[in-house]
C-alpha positions as CSV (number, residue, x, y, z in Angstrom):
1,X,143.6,149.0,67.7
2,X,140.4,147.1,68.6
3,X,140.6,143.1,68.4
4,X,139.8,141.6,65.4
5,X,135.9,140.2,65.0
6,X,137.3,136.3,65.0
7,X,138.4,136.9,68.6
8,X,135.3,138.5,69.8
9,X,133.5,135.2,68.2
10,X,135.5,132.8,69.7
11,X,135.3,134.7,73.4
12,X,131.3,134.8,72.5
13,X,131.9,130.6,72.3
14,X,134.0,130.1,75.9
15,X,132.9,133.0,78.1
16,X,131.5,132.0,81.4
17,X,130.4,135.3,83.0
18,X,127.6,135.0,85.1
19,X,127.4,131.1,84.9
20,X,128.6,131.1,88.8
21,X,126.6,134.2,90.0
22,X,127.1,137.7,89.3
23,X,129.3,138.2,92.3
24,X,131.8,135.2,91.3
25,X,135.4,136.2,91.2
26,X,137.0,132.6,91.1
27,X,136.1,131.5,87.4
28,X,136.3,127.8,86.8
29,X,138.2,126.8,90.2
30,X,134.1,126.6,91.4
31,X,134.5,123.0,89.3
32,X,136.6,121.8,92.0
33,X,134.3,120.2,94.2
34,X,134.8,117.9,96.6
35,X,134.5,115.0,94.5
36,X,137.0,116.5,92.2
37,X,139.6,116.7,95.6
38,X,138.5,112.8,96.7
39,X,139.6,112.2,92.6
40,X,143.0,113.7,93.0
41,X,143.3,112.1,96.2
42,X,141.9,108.4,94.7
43,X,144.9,109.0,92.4
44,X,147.9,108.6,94.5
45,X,149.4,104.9,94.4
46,X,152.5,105.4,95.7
47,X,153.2,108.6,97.6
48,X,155.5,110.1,95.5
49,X,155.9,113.6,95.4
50,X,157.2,115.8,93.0
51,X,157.7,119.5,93.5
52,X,156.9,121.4,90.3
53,X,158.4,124.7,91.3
54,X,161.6,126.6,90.7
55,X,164.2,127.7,93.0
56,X,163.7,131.6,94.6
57,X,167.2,133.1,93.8
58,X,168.6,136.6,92.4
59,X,169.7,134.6,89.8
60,X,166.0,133.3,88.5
61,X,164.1,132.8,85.2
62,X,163.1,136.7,84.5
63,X,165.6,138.7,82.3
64,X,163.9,142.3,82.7
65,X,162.1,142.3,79.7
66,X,159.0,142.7,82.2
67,X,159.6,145.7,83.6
68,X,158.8,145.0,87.6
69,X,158.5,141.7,87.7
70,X,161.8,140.8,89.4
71,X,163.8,137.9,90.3
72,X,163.8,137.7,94.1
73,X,166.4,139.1,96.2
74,X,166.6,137.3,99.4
75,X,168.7,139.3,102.4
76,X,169.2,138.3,106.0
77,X,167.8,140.9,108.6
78,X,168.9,138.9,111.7
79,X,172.0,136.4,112.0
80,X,171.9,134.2,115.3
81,X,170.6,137.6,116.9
82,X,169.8,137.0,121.1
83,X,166.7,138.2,122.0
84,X,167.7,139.1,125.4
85,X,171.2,140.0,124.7
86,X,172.6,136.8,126.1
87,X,173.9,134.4,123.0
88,X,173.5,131.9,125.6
89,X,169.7,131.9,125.8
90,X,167.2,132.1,122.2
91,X,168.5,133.2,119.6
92,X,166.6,133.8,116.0
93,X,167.9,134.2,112.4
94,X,165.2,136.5,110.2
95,X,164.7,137.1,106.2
96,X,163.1,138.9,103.7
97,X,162.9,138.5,100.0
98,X,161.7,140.7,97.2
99,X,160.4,140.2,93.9
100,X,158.0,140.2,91.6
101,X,155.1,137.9,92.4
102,X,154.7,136.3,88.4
103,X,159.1,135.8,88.7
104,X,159.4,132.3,89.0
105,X,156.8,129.7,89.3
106,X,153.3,131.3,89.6
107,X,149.7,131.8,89.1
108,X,148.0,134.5,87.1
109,X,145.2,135.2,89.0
110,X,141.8,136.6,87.0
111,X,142.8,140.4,87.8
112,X,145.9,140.0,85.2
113,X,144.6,141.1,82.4
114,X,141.7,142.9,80.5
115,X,140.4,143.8,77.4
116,X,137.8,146.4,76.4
117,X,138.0,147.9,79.7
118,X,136.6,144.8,81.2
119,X,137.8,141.6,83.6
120,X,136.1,138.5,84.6
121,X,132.4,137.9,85.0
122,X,132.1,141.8,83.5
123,X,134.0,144.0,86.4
124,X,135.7,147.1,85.3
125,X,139.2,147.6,84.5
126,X,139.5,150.4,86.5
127,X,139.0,147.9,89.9
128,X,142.6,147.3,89.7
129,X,143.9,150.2,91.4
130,X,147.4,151.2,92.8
131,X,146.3,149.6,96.0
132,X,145.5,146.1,93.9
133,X,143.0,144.3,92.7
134,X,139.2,145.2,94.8
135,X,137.7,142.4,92.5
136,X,139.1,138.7,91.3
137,X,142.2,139.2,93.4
138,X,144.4,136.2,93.7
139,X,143.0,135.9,97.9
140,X,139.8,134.8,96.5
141,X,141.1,131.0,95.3
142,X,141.6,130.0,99.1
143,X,142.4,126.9,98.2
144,X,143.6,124.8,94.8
145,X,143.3,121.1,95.2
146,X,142.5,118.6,92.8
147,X,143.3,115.8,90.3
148,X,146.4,116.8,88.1
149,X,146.6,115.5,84.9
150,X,150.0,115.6,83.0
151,X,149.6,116.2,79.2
152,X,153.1,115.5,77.5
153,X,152.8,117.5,74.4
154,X,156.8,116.7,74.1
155,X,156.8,113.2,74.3
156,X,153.6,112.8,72.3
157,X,155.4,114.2,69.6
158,X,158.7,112.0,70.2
159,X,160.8,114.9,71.3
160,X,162.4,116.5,74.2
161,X,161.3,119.7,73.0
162,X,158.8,121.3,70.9
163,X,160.5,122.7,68.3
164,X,160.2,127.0,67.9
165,X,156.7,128.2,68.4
166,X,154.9,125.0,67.9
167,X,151.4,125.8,68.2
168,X,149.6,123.3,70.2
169,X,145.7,122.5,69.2
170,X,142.7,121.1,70.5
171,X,143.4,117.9,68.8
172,X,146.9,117.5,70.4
173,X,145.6,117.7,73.7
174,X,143.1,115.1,72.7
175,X,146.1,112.5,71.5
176,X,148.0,113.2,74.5
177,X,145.0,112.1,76.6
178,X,144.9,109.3,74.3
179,X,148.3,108.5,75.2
180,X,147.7,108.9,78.5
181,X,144.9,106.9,78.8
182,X,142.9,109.7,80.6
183,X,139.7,110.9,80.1
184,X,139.0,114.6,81.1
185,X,136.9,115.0,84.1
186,X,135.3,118.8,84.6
187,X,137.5,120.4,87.9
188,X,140.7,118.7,86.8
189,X,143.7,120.8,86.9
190,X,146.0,120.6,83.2
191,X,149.6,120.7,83.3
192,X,150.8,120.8,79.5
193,X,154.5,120.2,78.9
194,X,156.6,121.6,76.3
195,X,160.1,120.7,77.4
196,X,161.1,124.0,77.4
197,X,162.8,123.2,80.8
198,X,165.5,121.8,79.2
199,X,167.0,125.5,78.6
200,X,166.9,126.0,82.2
201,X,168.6,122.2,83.0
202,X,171.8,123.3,81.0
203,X,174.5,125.0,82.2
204,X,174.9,127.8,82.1
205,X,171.1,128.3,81.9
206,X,169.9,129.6,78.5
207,X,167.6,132.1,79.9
208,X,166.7,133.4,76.5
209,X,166.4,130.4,74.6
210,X,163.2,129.8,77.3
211,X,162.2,132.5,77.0
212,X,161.7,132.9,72.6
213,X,160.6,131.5,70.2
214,X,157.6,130.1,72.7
215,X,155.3,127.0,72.1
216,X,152.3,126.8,73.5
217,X,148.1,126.5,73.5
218,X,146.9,128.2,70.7
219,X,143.7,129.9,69.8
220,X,143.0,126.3,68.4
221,X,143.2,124.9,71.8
222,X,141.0,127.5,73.4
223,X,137.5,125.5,73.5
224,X,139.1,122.5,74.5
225,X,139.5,123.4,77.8
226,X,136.1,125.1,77.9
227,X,135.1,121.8,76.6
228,X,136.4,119.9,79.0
229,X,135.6,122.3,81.6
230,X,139.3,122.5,83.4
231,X,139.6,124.1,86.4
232,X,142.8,125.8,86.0
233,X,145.8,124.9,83.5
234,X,149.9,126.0,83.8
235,X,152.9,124.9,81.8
236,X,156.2,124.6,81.8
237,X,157.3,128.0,79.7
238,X,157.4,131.6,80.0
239,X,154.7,133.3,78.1
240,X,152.7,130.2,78.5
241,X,150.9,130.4,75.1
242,X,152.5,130.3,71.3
243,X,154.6,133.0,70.7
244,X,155.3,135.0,68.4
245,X,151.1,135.3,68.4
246,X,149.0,133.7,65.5
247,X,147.9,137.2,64.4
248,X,149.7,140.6,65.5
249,X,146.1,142.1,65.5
250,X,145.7,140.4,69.0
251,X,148.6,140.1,71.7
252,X,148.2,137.6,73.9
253,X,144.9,136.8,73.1
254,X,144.9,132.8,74.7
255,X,145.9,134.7,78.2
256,X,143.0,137.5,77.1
257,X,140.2,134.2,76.6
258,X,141.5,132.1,79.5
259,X,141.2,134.5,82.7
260,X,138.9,137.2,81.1
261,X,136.1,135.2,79.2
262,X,136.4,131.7,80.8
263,X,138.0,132.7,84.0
264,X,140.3,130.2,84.0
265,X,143.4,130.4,86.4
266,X,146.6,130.2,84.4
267,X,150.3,129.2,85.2
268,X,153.4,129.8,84.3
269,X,157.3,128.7,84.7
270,X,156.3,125.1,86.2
271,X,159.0,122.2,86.3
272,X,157.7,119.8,84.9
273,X,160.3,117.1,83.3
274,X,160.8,114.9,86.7
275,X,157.0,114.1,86.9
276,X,157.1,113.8,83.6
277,X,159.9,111.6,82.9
278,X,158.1,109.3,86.1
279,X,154.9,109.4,84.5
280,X,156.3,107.7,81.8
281,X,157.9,105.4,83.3
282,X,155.1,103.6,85.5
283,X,152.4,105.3,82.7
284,X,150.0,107.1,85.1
285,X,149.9,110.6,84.2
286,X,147.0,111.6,87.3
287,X,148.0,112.4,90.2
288,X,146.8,114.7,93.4
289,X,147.9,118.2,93.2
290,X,148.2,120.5,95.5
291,X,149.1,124.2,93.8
292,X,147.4,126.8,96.1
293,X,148.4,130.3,95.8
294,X,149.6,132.5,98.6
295,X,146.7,134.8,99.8
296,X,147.9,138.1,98.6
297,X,145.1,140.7,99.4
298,X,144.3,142.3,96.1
299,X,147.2,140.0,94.3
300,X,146.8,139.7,90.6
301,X,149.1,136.8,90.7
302,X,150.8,134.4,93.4
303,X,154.0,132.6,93.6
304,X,153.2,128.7,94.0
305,X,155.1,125.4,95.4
306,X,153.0,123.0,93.6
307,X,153.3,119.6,95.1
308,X,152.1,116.9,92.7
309,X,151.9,113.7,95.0
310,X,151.3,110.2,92.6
């Protein structure tokens, strides 16, 4: 089934092919300049840092309703091993893990997804191959620093969590950088939170209860951050975007606008509710952030230890 008209109008509205060269395969991390990086830095008061990612255990976030993308399975290879044969002298302990690389906290690179046989900036489908992505792999971003800026869609609506599939808009984002008293700065990086952590916090983890219903930017949030020219945004859920979708005539279609049309890096699965809960607190919601992805040679996504430093 072809996508309805209203999402080929609103792609028509955001795209950003060719705007950085026919040869670009980044998208919108070319906003982060280096006076977007002195920004980020010009934001830290304290030194505080806050890791937004999730722990790498068997035991992770992903259910196998993906089919692939698994948790990671960590196994020793090498256990106070002597290199010469003499436990006396060197001796190393090795590992290796295996997992999906969108299974815990991650970037979907611009080679993620397609739509009408097309990727970013207009490259074919068919460049993803078994031997991975030839164009817009996740190797190309060498490097993501910039100024963070925390969005609390929770707290702006005086909850821990949005309730269901709350569909967040345009406008909310706007309040919440009200609230924050920020004001958008093309090349910034958007962390928008949810509080769906809180499934994860309990114990035992309710794996499923993060994982659906899912709220999340909505087509109604889409050219905002084309607006505002962000760099790249993530969040602390999932599916990242509303779920169940607006229309069941288009699947996914924020993640289909974002790295497609606009070629905007997108994350998933990031912790969000310390930073938060701090940001709150002293009531600066910038900060410097450091979420570079591992450079995986034709990756369409990266695992990530974001580092947000206040």
């Amino acid at each position: 089934m072809a996508l309805p008209d209203w999402f080929h109008e609103l792609a028509g509205k955001v795209r950003n092919w060719g705007r950085w060269g026919a040869d670009d395969e980044i998208g919108t991390i070319n906003l982060i300049d280096n006076a977007a990086r002195l920004r980020g830095v010009a934001s830290v008061k304290t030194g505080r840092p806050f890791s937004l990612a999730m722990l790498l255990h068997e035991d992770g976030v992903q259910t196998g309703v993906i089919p692939g993308r698994i948790n990671p399975i960590h196994a020793m290879v090498a256990i106070n091993s002597p290199m010469s044969g003499d436990p006396s002298e060197f001796c190393t302990s090795d590992d290796t893990i295996h997992m999906g690389v969108q299974a815990a906290t991650h970037w979907d690179g611009l080679g993620h997804v397609s739509y009408d046989a097309k990727m970013y900036n207009g490259y074919p489908a068919a460049s993803i191959t078994e031997a991975g992505a030839s164009k817009c792999g996740i190797e190309k971003i060498t490097s993501m620093v910039s100024r963070g800026v925390l969005l609390d869609i929770a707290r702006l609506k005086g909850v821990d969590c949005l309730e269901g599939s709350y569909a967040i808009t345009g406008d909310d984002l706007d309040a919440a950088c009200e609230m924050a008293r920020v004001k958008m700065v093309p090349g910034d990086i958007v962390l928008v939170r949810t509080g769906k952590g809180k499934f994860l916090a309990q114990s035992p983890p309710d794996k499923f209860g993060y994982m659906f219903p899912n709220s999340g930017p909505s087509l109604k949030s889409v050219e905002w951050f084309r607006r505002h020219d962000v760099a790249a945004v993530a969040n602390d859920t999932l599916t990242f975007e509303v779920y169940p979708c607006e229309d069941e005539a288009a699947q996914l279609p924020v993640h289909l606008l974002h790295l497609v049309d606009m070629g905007m890096t997108q994350g998933q699965n990031f912790v969000l509710d310390a930073l938060a809960a701090d940001c709150a607190e002293d009531g600066q919601y910038t900060f410097l952030l450091e979420a570079s992805p591992q450079p995986i040679l034709g990756g369409t996504g990266s695992m990530v230890n974001p580092v947000a430093i206040k």
